[in-house]
C-alpha positions as CSV (number, residue, x, y, z in Angstrom):
1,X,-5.1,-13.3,-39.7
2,X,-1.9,-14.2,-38.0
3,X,-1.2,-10.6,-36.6
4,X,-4.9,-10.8,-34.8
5,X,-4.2,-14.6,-33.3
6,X,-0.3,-13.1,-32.6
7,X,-1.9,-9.9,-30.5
8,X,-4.6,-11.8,-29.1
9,X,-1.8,-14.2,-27.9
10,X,0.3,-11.4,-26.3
11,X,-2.6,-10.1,-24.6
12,X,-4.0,-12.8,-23.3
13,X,-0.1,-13.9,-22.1
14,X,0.5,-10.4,-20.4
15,X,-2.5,-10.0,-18.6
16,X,-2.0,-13.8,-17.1
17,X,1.9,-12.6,-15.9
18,X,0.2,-9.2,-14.4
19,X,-2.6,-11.6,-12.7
20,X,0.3,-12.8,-10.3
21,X,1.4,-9.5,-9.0
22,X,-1.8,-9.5,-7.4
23,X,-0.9,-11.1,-4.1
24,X,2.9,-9.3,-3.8
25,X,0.0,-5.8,-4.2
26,X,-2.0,-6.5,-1.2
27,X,0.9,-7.9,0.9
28,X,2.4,-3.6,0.1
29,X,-0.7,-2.4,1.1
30,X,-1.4,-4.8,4.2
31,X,2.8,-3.7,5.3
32,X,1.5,0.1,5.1
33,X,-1.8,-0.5,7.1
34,X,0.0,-2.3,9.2
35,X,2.7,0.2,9.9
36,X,0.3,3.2,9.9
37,X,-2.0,1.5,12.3
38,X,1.5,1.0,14.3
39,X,2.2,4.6,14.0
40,X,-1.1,5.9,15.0
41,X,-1.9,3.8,17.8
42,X,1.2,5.7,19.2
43,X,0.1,9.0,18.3
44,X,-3.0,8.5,19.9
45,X,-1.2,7.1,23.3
46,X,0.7,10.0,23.0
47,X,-1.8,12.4,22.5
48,X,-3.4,10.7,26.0
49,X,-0.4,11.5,27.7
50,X,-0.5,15.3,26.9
51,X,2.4,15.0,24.1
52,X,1.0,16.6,21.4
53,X,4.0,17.6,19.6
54,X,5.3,13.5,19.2
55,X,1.8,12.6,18.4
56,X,1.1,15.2,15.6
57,X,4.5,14.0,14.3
58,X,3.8,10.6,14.7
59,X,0.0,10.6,13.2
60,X,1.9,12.9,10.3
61,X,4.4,9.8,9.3
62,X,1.5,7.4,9.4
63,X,-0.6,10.3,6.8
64,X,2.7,10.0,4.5
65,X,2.4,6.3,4.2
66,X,-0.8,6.9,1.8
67,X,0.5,10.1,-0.2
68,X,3.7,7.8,-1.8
């Protein structure tokens, strides 16, 4: 009986440490959108401006963001 109260405890204890990560997560991914949105918005004026080489590099880096 006091190994199931003792795991139950340590579960119950981990998952409420994990539940605070939650908010340093989403402030990672909101940086990345951020930044790829950054780097694609220049791609794209790029691209206007008949630069195709600096925008398909530019729209690549922002692509990377995701694959890490």
């Amino acid at each position: 009986m006091k190994k199931i109260i003792l795991i139950l405890s340590l579960v119950f204890f981990t998952s409420s440490a994990f539940a605070g990560s939650c908010p340093m997560m989403a402030k990672q991914i909101d940086d990345k959108i951020a930044e790829a949105q950054k780097l694609r918005d220049e791609g794209m004026k790029a691209h206007d401006s008949g630069n195709h080489g600096k925008s398909e590099e530019l729209l690549n880096k922002a692509l990377e963001l995701f694959k890490g």
